[in-house]
GUVO-275532 format. One record per atom (N, C-alpha, C, O): residue number from 0; residue in one letter; atom name; x, y, z. Coordinates in pm, 1 decimal. Layout:
BEGIN
kevo | kedren | vexro | px | py | pz
NUM | a | CA | X | Y | Z
...
//
This chain:
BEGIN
kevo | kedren | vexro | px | py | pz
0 | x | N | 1035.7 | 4841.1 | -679.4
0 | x | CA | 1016.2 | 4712.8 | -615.2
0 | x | C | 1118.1 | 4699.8 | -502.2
0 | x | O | 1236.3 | 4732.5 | -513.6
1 | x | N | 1070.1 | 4656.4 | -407.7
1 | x | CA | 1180.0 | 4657.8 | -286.4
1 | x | C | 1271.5 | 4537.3 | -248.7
1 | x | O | 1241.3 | 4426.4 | -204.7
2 | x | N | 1390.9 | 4591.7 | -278.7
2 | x | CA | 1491.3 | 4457.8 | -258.9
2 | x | C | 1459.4 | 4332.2 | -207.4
2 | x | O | 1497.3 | 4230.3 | -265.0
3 | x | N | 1392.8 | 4328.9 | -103.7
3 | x | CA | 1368.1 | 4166.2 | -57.7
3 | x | C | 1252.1 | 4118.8 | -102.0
3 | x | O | 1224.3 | 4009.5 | -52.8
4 | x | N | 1194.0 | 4150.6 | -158.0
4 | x | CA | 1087.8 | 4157.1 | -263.2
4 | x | C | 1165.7 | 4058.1 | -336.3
4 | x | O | 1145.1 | 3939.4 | -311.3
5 | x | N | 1279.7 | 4101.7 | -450.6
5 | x | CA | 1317.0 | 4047.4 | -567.9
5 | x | C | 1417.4 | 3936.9 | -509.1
5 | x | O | 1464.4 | 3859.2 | -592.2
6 | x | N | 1451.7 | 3922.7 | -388.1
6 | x | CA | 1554.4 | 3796.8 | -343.6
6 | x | C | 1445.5 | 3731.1 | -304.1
6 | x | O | 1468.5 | 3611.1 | -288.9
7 | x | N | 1336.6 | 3762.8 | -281.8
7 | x | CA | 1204.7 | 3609.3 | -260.5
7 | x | C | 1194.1 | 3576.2 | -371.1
7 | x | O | 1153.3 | 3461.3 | -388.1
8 | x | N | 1218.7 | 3642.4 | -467.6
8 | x | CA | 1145.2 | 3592.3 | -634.4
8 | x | C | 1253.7 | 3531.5 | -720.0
8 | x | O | 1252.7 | 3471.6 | -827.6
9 | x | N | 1365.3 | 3574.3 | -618.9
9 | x | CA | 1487.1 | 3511.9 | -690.7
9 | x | C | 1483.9 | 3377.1 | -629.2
9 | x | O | 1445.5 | 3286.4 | -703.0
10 | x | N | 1511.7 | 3352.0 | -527.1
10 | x | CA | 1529.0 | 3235.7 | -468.1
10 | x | C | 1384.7 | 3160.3 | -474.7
10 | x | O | 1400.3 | 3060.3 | -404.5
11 | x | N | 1269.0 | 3160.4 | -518.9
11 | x | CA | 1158.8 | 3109.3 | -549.8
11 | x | C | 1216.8 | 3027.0 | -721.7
11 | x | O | 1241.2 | 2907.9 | -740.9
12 | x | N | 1224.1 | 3145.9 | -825.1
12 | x | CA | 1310.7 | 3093.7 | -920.5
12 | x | C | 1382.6 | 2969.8 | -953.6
12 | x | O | 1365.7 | 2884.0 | -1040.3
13 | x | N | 1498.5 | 2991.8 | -824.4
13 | x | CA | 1620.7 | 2923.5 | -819.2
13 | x | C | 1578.1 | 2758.7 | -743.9
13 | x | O | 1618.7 | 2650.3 | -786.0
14 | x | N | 1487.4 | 2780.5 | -625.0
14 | x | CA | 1394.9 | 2638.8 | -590.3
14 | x | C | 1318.2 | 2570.6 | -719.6
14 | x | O | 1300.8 | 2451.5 | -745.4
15 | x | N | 1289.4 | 2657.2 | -772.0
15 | x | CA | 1242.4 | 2608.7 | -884.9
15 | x | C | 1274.4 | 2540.1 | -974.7
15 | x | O | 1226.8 | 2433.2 | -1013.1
16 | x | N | 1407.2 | 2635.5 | -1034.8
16 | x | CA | 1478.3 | 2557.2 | -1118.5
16 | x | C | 1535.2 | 2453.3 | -1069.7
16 | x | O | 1559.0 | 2363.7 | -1150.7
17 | x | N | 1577.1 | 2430.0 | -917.2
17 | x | CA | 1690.8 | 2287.7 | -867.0
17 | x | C | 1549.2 | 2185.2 | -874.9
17 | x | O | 1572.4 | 2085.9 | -943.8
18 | x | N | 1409.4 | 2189.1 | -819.0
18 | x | CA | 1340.3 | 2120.3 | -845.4
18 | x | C | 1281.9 | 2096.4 | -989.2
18 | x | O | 1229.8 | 1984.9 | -986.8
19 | x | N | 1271.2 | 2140.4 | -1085.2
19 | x | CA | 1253.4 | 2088.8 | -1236.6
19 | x | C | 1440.8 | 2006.6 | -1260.9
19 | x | O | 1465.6 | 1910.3 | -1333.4
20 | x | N | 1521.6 | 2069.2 | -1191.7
20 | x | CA | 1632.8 | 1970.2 | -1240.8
20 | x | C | 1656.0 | 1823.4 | -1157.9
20 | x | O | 1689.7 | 1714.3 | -1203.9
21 | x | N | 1629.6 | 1857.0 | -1038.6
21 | x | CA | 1577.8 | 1704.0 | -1003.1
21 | x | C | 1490.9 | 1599.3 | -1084.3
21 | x | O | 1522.3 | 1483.7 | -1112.5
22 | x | N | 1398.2 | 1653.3 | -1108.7
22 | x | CA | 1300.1 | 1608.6 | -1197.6
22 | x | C | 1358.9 | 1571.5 | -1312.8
22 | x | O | 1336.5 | 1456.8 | -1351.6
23 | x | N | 1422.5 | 1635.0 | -1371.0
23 | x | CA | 1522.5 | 1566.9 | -1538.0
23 | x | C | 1554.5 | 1463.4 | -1498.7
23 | x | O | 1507.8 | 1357.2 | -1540.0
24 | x | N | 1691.2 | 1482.0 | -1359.8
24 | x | CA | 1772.9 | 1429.5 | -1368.2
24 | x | C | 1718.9 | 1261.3 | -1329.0
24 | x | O | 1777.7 | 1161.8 | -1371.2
25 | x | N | 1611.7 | 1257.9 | -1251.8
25 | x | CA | 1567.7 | 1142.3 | -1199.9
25 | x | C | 1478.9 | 1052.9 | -1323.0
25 | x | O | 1474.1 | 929.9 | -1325.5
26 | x | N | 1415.4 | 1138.3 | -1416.0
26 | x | CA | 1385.6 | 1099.4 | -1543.1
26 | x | C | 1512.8 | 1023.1 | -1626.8
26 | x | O | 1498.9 | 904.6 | -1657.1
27 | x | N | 1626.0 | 1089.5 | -1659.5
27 | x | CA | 1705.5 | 1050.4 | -1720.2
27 | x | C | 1780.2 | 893.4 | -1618.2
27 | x | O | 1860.3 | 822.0 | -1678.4
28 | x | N | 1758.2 | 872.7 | -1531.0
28 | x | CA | 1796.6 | 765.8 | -1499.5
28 | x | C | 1722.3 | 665.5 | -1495.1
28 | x | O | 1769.5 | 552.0 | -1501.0
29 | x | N | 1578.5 | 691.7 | -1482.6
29 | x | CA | 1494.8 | 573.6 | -1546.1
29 | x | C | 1515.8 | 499.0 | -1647.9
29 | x | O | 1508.7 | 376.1 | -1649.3
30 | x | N | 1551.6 | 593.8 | -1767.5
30 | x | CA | 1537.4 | 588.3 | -1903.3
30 | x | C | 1690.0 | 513.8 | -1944.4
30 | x | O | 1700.6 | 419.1 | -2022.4
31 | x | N | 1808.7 | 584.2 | -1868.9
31 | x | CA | 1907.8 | 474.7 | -1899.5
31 | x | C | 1903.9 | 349.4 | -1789.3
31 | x | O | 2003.7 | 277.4 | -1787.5
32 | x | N | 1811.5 | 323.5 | -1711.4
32 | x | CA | 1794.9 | 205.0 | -1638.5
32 | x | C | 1712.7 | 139.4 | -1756.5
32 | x | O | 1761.6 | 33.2 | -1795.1
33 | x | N | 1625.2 | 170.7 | -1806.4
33 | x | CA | 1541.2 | 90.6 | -1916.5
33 | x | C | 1669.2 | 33.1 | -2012.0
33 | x | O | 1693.6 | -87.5 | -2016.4
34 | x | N | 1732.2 | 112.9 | -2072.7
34 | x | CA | 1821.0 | 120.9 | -2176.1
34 | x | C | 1945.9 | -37.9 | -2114.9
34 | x | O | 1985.6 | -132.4 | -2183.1
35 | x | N | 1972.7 | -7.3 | -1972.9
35 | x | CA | 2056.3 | -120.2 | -1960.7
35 | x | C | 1990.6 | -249.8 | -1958.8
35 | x | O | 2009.1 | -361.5 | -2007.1
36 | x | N | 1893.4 | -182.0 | -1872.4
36 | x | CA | 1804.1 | -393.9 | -1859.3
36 | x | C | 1771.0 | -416.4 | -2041.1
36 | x | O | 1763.5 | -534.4 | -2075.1
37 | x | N | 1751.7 | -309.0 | -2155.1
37 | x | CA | 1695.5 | -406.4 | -2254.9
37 | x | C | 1807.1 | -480.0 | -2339.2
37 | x | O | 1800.5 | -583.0 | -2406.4
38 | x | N | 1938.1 | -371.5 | -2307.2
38 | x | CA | 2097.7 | -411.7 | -2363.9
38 | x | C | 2104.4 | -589.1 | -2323.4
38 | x | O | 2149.7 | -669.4 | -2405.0
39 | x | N | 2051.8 | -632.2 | -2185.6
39 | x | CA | 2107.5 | -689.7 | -2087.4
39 | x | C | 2021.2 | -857.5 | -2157.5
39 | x | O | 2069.7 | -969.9 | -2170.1
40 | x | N | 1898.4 | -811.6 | -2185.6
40 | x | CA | 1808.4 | -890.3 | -2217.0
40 | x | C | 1864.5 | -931.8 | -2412.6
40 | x | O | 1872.3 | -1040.1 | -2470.6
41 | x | N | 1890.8 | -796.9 | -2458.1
41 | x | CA | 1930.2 | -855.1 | -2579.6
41 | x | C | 2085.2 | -924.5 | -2553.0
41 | x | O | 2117.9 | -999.0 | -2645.3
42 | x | N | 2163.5 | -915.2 | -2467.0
42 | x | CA | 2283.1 | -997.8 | -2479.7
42 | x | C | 2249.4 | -1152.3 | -2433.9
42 | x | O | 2329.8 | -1244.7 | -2446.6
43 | x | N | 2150.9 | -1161.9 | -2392.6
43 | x | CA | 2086.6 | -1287.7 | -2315.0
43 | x | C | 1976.0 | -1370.1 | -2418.8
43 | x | O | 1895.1 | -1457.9 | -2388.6
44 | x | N | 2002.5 | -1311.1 | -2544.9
44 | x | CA | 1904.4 | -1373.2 | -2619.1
44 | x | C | 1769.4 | -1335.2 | -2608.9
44 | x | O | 1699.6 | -1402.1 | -2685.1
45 | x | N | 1702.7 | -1246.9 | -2538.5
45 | x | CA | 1559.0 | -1228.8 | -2512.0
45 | x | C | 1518.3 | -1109.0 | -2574.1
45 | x | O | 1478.9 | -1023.7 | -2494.6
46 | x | N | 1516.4 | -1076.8 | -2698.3
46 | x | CA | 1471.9 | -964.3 | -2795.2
46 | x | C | 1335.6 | -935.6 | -2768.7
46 | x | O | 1302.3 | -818.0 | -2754.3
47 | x | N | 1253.1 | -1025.8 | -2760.4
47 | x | CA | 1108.4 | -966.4 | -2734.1
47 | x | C | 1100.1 | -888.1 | -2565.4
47 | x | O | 1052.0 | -778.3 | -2537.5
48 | x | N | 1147.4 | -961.6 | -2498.2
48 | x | CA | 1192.0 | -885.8 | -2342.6
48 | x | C | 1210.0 | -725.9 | -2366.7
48 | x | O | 1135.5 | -628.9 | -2353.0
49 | x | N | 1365.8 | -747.5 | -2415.8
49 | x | CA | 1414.0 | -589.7 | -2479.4
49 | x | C | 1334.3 | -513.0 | -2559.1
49 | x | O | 1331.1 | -391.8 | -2537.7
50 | x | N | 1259.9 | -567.6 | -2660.1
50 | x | CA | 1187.1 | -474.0 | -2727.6
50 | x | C | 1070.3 | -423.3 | -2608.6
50 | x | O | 1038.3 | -305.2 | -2595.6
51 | x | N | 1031.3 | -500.3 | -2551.3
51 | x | CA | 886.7 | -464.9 | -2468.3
51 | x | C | 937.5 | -359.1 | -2368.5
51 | x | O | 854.9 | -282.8 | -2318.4
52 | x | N | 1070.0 | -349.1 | -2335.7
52 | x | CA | 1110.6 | -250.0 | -2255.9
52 | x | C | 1181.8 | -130.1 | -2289.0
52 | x | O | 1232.9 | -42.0 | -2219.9
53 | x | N | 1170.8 | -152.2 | -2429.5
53 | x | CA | 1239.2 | -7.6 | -2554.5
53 | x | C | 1101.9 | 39.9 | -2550.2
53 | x | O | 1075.9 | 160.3 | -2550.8
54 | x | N | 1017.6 | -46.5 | -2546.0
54 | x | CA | 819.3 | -11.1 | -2598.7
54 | x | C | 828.9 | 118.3 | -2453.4
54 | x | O | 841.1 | 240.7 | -2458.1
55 | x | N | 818.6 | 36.0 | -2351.1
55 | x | CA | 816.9 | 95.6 | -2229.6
55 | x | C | 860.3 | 204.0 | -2211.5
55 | x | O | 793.2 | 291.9 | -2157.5
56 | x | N | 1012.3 | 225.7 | -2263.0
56 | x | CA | 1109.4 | 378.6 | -2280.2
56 | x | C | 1037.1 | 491.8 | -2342.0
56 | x | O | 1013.3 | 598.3 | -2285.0
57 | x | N | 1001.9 | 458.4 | -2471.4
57 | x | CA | 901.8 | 523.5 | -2523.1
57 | x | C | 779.0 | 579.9 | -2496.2
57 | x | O | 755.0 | 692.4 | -2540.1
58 | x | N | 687.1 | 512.3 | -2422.6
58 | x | CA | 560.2 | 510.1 | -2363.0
58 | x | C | 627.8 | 656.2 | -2260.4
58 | x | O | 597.5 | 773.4 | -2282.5
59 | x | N | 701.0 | 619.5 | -2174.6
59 | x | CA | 792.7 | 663.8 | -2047.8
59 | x | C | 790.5 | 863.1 | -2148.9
59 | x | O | 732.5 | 966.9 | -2117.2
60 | x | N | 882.0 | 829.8 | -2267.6
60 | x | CA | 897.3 | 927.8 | -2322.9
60 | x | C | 817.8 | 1015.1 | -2390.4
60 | x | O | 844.8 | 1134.8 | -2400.2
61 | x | N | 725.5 | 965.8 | -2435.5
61 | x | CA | 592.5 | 1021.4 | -2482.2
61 | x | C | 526.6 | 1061.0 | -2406.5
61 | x | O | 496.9 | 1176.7 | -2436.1
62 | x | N | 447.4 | 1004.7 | -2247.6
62 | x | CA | 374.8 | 1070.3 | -2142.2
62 | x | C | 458.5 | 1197.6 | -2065.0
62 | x | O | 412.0 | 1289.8 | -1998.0
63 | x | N | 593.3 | 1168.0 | -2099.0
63 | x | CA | 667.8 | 1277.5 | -1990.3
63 | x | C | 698.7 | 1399.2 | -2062.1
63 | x | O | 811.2 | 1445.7 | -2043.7
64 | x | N | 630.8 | 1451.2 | -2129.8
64 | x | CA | 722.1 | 1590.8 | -2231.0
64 | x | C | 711.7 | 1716.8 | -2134.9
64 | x | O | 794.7 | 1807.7 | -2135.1
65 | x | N | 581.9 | 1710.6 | -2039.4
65 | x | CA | 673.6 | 1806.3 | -1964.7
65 | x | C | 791.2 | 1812.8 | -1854.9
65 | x | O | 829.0 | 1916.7 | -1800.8
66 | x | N | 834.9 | 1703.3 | -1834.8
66 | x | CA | 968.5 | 1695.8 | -1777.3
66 | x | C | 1062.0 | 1800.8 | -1826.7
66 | x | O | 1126.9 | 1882.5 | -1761.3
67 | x | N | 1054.6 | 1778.9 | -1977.3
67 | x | CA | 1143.6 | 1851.8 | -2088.1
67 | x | C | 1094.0 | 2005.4 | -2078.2
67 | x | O | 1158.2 | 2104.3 | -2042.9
68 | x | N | 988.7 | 1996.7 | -2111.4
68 | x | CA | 917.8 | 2154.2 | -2127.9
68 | x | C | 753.9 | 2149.8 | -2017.1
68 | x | O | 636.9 | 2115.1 | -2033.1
69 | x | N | 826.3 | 2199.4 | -1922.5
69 | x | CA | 675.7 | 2168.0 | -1833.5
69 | x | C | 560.4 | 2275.3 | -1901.8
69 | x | O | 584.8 | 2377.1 | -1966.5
70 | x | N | 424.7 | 2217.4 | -1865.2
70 | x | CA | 329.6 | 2316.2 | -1960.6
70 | x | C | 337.2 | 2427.5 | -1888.7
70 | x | O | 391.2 | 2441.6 | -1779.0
71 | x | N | 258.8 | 2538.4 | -1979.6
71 | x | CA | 288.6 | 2664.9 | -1956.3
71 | x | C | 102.6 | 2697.4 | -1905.0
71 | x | O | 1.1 | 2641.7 | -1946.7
72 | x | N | 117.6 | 2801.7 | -1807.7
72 | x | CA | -30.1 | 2811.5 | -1752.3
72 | x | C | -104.5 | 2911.7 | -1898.8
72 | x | O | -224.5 | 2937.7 | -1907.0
73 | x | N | -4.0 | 2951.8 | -1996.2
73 | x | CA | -109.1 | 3051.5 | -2064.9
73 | x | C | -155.0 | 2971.2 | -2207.8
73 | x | O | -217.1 | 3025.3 | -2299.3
74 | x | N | -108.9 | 2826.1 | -2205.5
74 | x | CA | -110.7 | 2770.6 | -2293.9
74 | x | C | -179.9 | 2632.3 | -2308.7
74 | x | O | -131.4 | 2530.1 | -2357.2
75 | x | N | -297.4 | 2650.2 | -2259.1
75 | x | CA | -392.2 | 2574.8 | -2165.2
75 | x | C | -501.4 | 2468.7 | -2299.3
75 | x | O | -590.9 | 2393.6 | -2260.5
//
């Protein structure tokens, strides 16, 4: 295989991986943005608020699993 061959496939890789870690990382701040507004709502007395936006976290967390593990093309 010819060297610049495997530095396209490397750096294809490596785009890859910084874009799936964008992707976490912008996930994970949703999720502790949910987490503060429902803190914010239960210090304010509004439990049903907070719960509806723990509901939301969840929902958030359940549709997104491939964030975590994106699907695989052989596993269709």
């Amino acid at each position: 295989m010819p060297r610049h061959r495997v530095r396209r496939d490397s750096e294809a890789e490596i785009a890859s991986l910084v874009s799936e870690l964008e992707k976490a990382e912008a996930y994970e701040q949703r999720l502790r943005q949910l987490i503060v507004d429902a803190r914010d709502h239960l210090a304010a007395g509004r439990s049903s608020m907070a719960l509806s936006l723990l509901n939301a976290a969840l929902s958030d967390i359940d549709a997104a699993t491939d964030v975590v593990a994106p699907p695989r093309p052989d596993r269709t």
